[in-house]
N, C-alpha and C positions, 0 to 999 in steps of 0.2 A: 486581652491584648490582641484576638484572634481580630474584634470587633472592629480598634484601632487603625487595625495594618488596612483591612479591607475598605474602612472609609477614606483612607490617607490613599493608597493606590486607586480609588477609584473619583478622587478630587484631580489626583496627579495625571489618570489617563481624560479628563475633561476637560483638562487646559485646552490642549490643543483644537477641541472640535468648537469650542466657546469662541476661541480667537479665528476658526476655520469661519464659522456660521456669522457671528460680526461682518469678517470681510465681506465676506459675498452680498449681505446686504447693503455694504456703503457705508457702514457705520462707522469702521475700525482700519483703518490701513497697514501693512504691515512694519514700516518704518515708526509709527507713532503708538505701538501696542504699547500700554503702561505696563511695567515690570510691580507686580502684586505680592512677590515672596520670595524668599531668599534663593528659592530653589531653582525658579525664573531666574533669578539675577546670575546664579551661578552658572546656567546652561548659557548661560549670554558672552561670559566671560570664557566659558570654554569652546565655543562656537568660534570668538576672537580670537584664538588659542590656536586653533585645531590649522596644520598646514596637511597637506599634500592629501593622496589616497584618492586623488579623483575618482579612475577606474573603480575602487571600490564601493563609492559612494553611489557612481553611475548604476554600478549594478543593482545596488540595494535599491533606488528610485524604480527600476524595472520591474524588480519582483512584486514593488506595492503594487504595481498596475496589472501584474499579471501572473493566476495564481497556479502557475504550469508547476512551479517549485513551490513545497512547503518548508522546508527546511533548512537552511543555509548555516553549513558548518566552515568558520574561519579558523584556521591553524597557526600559529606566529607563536617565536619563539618569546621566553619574557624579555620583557622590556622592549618591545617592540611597537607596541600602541594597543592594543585589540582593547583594553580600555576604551579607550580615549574613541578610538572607531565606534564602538558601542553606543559609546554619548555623544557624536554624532549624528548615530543609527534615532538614536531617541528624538535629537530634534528636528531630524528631517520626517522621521513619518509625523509626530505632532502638529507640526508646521503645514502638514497635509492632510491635517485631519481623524488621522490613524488612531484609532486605543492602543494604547503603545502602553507595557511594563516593563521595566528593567528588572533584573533582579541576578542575586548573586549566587551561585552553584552551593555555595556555603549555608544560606540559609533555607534552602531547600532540603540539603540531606540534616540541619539540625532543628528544621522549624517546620515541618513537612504542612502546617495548616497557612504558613507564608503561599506555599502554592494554591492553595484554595482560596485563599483573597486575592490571589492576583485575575487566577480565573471568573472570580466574580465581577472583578472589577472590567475584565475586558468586557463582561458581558452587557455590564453598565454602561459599558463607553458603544459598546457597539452599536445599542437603541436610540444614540444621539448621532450617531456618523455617518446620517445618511449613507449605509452600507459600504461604506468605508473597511478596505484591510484591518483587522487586528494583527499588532505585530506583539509577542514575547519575546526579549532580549534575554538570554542568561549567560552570562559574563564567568569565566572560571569553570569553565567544563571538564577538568582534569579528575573526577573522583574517580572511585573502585567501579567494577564491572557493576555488584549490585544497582548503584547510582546512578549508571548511564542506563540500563535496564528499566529503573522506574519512571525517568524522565522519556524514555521512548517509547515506555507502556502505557501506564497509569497519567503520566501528566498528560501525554498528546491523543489518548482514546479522547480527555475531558476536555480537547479542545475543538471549536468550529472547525470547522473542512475548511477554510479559506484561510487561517488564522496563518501568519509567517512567525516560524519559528527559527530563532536566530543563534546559537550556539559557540560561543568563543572557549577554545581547549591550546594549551600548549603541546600537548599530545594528535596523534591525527587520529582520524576520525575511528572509531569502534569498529572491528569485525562488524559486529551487530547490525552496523547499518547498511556498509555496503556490499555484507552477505548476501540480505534480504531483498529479495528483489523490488518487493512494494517498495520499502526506504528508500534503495538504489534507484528508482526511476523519481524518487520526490528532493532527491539529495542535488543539491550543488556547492562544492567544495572549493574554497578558495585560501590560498594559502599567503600569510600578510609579508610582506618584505621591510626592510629597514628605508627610511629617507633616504629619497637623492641625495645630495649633497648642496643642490640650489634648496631644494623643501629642506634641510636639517638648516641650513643658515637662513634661512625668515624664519626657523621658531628662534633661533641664537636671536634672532634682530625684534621680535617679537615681547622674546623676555628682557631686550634691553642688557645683552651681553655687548661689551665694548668690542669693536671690529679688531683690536688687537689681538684680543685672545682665540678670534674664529680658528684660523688656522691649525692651533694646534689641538681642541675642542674635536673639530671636525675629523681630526684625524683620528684621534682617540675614540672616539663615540662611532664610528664606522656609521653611521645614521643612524643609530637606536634611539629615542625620543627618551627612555627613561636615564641613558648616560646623557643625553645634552639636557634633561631638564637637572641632574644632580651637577653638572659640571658647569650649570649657569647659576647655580644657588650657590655654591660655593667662591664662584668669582662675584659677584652681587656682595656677597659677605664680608669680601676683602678691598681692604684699599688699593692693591695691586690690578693694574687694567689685564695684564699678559697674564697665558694659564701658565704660572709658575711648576715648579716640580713640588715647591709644595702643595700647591692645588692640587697636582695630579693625586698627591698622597692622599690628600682629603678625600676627593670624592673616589678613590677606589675602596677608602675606607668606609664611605657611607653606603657603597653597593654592596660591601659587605655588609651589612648590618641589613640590608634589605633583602639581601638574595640569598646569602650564605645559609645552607640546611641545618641541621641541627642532626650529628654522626653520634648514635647510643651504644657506642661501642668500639673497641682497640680496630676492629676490622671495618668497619664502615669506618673510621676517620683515613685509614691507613686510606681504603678504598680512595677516598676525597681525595685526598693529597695529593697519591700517584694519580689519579684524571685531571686535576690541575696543572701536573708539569708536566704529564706528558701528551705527544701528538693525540694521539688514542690510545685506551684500555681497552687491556684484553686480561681473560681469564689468567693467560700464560703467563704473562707479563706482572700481574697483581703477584703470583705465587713470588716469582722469581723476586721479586723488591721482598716481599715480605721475610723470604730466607737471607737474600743479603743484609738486613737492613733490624739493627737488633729493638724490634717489635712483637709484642705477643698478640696474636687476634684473638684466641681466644675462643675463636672459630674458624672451620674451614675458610680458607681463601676462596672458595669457591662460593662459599655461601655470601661471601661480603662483596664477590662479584656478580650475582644475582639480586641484592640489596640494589646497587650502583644502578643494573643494568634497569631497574624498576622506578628510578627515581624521574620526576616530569622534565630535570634539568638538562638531560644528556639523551643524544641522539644515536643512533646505529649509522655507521658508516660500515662501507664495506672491509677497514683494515681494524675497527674497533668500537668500543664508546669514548664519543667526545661530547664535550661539556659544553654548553648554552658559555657562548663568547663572555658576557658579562659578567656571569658568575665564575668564569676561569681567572678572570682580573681579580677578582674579591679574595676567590679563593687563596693563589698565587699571593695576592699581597697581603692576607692573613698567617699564612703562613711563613715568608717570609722575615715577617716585622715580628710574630707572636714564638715561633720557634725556628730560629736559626740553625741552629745542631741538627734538626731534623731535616730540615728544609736540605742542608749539605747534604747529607745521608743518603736519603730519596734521591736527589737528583746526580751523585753519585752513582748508583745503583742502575739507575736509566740510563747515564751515557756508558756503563759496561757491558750492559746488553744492549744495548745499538753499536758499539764495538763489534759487539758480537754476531750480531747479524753479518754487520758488511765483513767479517772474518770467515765466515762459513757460506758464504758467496750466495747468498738472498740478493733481491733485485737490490739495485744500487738504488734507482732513486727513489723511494720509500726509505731505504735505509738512511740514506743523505739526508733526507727530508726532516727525517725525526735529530737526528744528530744536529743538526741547525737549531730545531724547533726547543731544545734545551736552552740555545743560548739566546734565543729570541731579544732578551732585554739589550745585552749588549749592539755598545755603538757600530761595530765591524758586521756585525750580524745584521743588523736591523735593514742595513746596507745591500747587504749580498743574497740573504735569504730569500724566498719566497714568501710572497702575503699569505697570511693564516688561513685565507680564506679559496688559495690555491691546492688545486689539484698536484699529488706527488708525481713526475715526471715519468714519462714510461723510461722502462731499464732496457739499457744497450742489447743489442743482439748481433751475431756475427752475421755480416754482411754474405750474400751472395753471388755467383758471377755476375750475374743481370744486374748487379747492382754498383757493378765495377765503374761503367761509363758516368753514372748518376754521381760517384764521389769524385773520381776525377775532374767534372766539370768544377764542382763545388769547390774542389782546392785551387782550378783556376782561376775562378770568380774571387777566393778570397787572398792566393798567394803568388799566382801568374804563373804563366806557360812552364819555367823551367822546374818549378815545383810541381807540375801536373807531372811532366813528363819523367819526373823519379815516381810521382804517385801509380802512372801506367805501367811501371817496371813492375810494381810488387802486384801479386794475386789479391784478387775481390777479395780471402780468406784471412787478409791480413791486416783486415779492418773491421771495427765495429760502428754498428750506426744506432742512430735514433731513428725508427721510423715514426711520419705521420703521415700526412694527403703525400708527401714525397719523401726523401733524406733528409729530416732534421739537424742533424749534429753528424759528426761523423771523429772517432779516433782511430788511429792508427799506432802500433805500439810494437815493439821488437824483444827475444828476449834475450841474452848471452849466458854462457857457463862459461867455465875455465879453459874448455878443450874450444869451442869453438870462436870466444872471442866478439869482437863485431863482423867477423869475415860476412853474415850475411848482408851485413848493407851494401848501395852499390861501391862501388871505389870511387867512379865520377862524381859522388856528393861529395861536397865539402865539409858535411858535418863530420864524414868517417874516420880522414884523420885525427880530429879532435879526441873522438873519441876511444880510438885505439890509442892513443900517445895517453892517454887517462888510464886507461886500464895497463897500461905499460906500465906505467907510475905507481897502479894498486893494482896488481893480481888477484884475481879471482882464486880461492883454495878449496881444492877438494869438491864437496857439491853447491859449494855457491853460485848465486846466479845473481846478475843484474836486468836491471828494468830500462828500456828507453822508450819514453813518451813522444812523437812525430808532431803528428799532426790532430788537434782536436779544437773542430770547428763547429761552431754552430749556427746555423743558415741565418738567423739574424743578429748576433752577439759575435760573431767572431770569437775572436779568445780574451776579451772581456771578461772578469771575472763576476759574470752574472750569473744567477742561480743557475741557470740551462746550461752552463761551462763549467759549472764545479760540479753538476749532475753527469759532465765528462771526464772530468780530471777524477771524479769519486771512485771510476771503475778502476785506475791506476791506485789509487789507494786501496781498494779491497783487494787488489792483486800484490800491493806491497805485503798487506795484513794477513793477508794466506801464507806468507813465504816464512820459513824461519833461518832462512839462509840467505839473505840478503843487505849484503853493505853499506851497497849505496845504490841510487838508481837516477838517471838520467830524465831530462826537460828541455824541449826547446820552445822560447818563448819569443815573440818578434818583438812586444814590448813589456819586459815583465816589469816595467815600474809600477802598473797596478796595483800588483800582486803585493808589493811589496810588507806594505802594513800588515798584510793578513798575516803572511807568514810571520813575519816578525812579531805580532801580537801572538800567535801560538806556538812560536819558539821552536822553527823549524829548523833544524840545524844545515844551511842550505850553501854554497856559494857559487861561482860564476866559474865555467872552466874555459871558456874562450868563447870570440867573436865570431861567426863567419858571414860571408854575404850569401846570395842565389836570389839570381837576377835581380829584380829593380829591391829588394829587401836586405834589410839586416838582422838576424837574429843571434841570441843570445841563448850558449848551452849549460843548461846549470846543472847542478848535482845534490843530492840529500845525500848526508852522509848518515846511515842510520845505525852505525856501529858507535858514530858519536851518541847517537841519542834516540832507541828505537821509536816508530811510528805511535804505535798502542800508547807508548806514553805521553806523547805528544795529544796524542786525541782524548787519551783518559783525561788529563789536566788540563786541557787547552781553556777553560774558561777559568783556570786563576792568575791572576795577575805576575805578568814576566818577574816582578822583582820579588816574588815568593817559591821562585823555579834557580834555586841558590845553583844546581849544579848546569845549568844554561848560560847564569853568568861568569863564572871560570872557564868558560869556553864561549864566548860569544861568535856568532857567524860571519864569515873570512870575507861575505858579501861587501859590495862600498855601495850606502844605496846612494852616492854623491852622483857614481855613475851612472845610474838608473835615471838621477832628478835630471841631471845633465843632457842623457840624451834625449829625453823625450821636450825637453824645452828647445833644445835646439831643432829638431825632429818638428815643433809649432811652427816655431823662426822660416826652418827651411820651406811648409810649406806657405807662407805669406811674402815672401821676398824671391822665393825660386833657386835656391841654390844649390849650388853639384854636390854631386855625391861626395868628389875630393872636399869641394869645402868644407861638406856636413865635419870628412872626418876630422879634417882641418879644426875647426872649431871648436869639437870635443876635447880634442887633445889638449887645446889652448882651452880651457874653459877648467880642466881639473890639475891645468897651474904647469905643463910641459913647456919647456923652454923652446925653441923653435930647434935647434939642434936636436932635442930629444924628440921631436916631432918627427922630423927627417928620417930617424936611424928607427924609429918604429914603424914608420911607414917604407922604407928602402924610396927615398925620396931627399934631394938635396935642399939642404936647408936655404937657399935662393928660393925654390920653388914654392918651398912653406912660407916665405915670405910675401912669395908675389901673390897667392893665394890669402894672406892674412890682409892685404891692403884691397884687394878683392870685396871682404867681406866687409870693409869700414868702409867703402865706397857705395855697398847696398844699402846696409844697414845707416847711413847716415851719422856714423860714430866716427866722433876725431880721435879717441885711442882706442886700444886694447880694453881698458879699466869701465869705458864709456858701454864698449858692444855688451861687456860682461852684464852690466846693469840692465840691460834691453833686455835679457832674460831673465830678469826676478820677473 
């Protein structure tokens, strides 16, 4: 067999210099080369195949010409291409004449005399290539230390001084190599990235995916070549042109079948599981599932995180081990579909210690971060989160003097003068910010007990009435305390509920979940229709305690009442479905979100027609069904006036009733 392999690879590395030496003579052009064998035919079709990786291509062209570097180590995660670059790698030096071998990391550590027909072979190719580079390709560089040892000793003593040596690992490169200083000055390390997103759709267009389905393909597959070639094979297969959700199901199930490891024991599965749903593993965190969560390992926790921490699929971040994207898909939807019960259980278990963190005052946005990343599938989530492939936010810190003038501008740029000038009342100390290149985000937050009430706010706000007439109504007992959230801004989201605002609304949560003496706690929102779904999907028990204006704005002051319904358990459960949360709906929340719809469409209206502030409020009233007398007497305003104000607005708006304007706002 030894005989075989060596005349088979040394036919294979003469292709290229046969079709090299024709050209040159005139004989042969390279458009009209005859295709001789299946193997040709196949490099032809993957040549038509192959998109993007210029830059790497470019590079690899360099090194044939110039043998400053011997060894070029490529790192890329799976499913990323390093294949497929490989057999590129093959037909570009061919094409140039090169003794080129391929071979796979596999059959070297199981066939050890495959390396010694390859090196023959180059040695054959080399007497014909008019001194042409030799290039070795070996694909699958992930073995044991042994392995990478012999390939750096023994294989490369045996080869020419010139020869390029090409090396593809999902792991990065060996101590070994760039300990050593000889390696280290012959090594050039490049690390492969996923497709753009124009190169992922010419291979979609490529493999003859229908352009309906690109969109959500591309979204899914984040560029990885090996989820768009399985998620073109799958739509190919079906009569459906769109990646349906059964599609989806398919090909997460056939990356399972291709990527999913093989766990020989209670505690390497367990291991898998928890790194599938969570952000990252940690040693701590494997223990803690494992004691919640009724599983025997069988062995130390520790040992089954040292198993994990060793496998080529998962990467070291600075908060833990995370798991190769593709194989967390697999994973996650193996588990899901194959054990439910568990799948609960686990992920259970994970959102009581991310509870827990943001309860014992660890950074909030790490904390936040992973608590989202639980409910990643979900529609609300998928929305508000951050992308997987974001950095967790840095965590608030308490503001300085010097940093007093930098937030004030901030609240005037986003809230105007009269709200600066309560913000200049209160001390730099009374704020928390996000720093980056300057003041990213910025909260402000107040706290009351019993004895002192809201007395510290100023009296000139308007919010302060409000909210002493509240605590009038519900007394604080004993050492109870309440919470009031101000202002929290973030330099480019405003109070949008984008991740970077709930990364400021989270510290207000981890200060509710610290407290065990806490009622209720205060919010003021300038439009919380946003918010609305969220809270409503996690069954916040929330409602509206009055309107007020300051200057050119109107906000809205709400209240969580958390004697109805503590925090913790809101967060424990927040991803099961409202109507399995039985004691939620015998108390549903006193909120109207009619009000919320109402204003903010009126609030559109206002700004494309231009109308006052009375009319705004004019409108609303009329809009949630007030008769014009009940207009009047809520507003301390005579109902002539709501009249002349309501023919007002059917004069802008171009409506000949009442019935008519109302429709200009669906």
């Amino acid at each position: 067999m030894g005989y075989w392999r060596y005349r088979k690879l040394a036919a294979f590395v003469s292709v290229g210099n046969v079709e090299r030496q024709q050209a040159r003579e005139g004989n042969l052009s390279a458009a009209s080369t005859p295709v001789t064998s299946l193997e040709e035919r196949l490099r032809g079709e993957r040549q038509r195949a192959f998109v993007g990786r210029a830059s790497e291509v470019a590079a690899f062209k360099g090194l044939l010409l110039d043998s400053t570097h011997s060894l070029l180590f490529i790192k890329g995660q799976v499913g990323v291409g390093k294949s497929a670059l490989l057999q590129e790698y093959l037909r570009v030096a061919l094409s140039g004449g090169h003794p080129t071998v391929l071979l796979d990391a596999q059959q070297l550590s199981a066939q050890p005399s495959v390396a010694r027909a390859a090196l023959r072979a180059l040695e054959v190719g080399r007497a014909t290539s008019l001194a042409a580079r030799g290039v070795l390709l070996i694909d699958g560089f992930d073995g044991t230390k042994s392995e990478h040892d012999w390939v750096l000793t023994e294989l490369a003593s045996a080869l020419a001084a010139d020869v390029l040596l090409v090396l593809s690992s999902r792991l990065p490169a060996p101590p070994s190599l760039w300990l050593d200083p000889a390696w280290a000055r012959l090594l050039l390390q490049r690390e492969l990235q996923p497709l753009a997103r124009a190169e992922a759709a010419r291979l979609l267009e490529l493999r003859r995916v229908p352009e309906a389905a690109w969109t959500e393909i591309l979204e899914f597959s984040s560029g990885f070549p090996l989820a768009l070639a399985v998620a073109a094979e799958a739509v190919s297969s079906s009569d459906d042109e769109g990646f349906t959700l059964d599609r989806l199901q398919e090909v997460q199930h056939r990356l399972g079948r291709v990527l999913c490891p093989v766990a020989v024991s209670a505690g390497q599965q367990l291991a898998l599981d928890v790194c599938a749903l969570a952000r990252t593993t940690t040693a701590e965190l494997l223990d803690l599932v494992r004691r919640s969560t009724p599983v025997e390992l069988g062995t130390d926790s520790s040992d089954a995180f040292d198993w994990l921490a060793r496998q080529s699929f998962v990467e070291w971040t600075p908060t833990g081990l995370r798991p190769h994207w593709l194989l967390r898909i697999a994973l996650d939807a193996r588990l899901r579909r194959e054990r439910p019960r568990r799948y609960r259980s686990i992920s259970q278990a994970l959102r009581d210690a991310t509870i827990g963190e943001l309860t014992n005052n660890a950074a909030t946005g790490p904390a936040l971060t992973d608590l989202f990343f639980l409910d990643r599938d979900l529609p609300r989530v998928r929305r508000w989160a951050p992308p997987p492939a974001s950095q967790p936010l840095k965590s608030l810190e308490t503001a300085h003097a010097s940093d007093h003038r930098e937030i004030v501008e901030l609240i005037r740029r986003a809230e105007g003068d009269e709200a600066a000038a309560l913000a200049g009342a209160l001390s730099g100390q009374d704020f928390e910010i996000v720093r980056g290149a300057g003041i990213e985000g910025v909260l402000q937050y107040s706290r009351f007990d019993a004895a002192s009430g809201p007395d510290k706010l100023p009296s000139r706000d308007p919010l302060t009435p409000l909210v002493r007439r509240y605590m009038a109504e519900h007394p604080l007992e004993g050492d109870e305390e309440s919470l009031l959230g101000r202002w929290f801004i973030d330099a480019q989201d405003y109070q949008w509920p984008s991740w970077r605002v709930l990364a400021l609304t989270g510290r207000l949560t981890q200060i509710v979940l610290g407290s065990d003496r806490m009622p209720y706690s205060f919010c003021v929102f300038r439009a919380p229709g946003e918010w609305v779904s969220l809270w409503n999907d996690m069954g916040l028990p929330w409602q509206t305690v009055d309107r007020f204006r300051l200057g050119a704005h109107e906000y809205t002051l709400l209240v969580f009442e958390w004697r109805r319904r503590p925090l913790r358990e809101v967060l424990a459960h927040a991803a099961r479905p409202i109507e399995a949360q039985g004691a939620l709906q015998e108390q549903p929340p006193a909120f109207d979100e009619l009000r919320v719809k109402v204003s903010e469409r009126v609030a559109n209206l206002a700004r494309r027609i231009n109308l006052t502030p009375r009319e705004v409020e004019i409108l609303e009233q009329l809009c949630l069904g007030h008769s014009l007398e009940e207009v009047a007497k809520k507003l301390s305003i005579r109902p002539r006036t709501v009249k002349f104000h309501q023919e007002n607005l059917l004069r802008k708006t171009g409506a000949s009733s009442r019935i008519e304007l109302f429709r200009k706002l669906l």
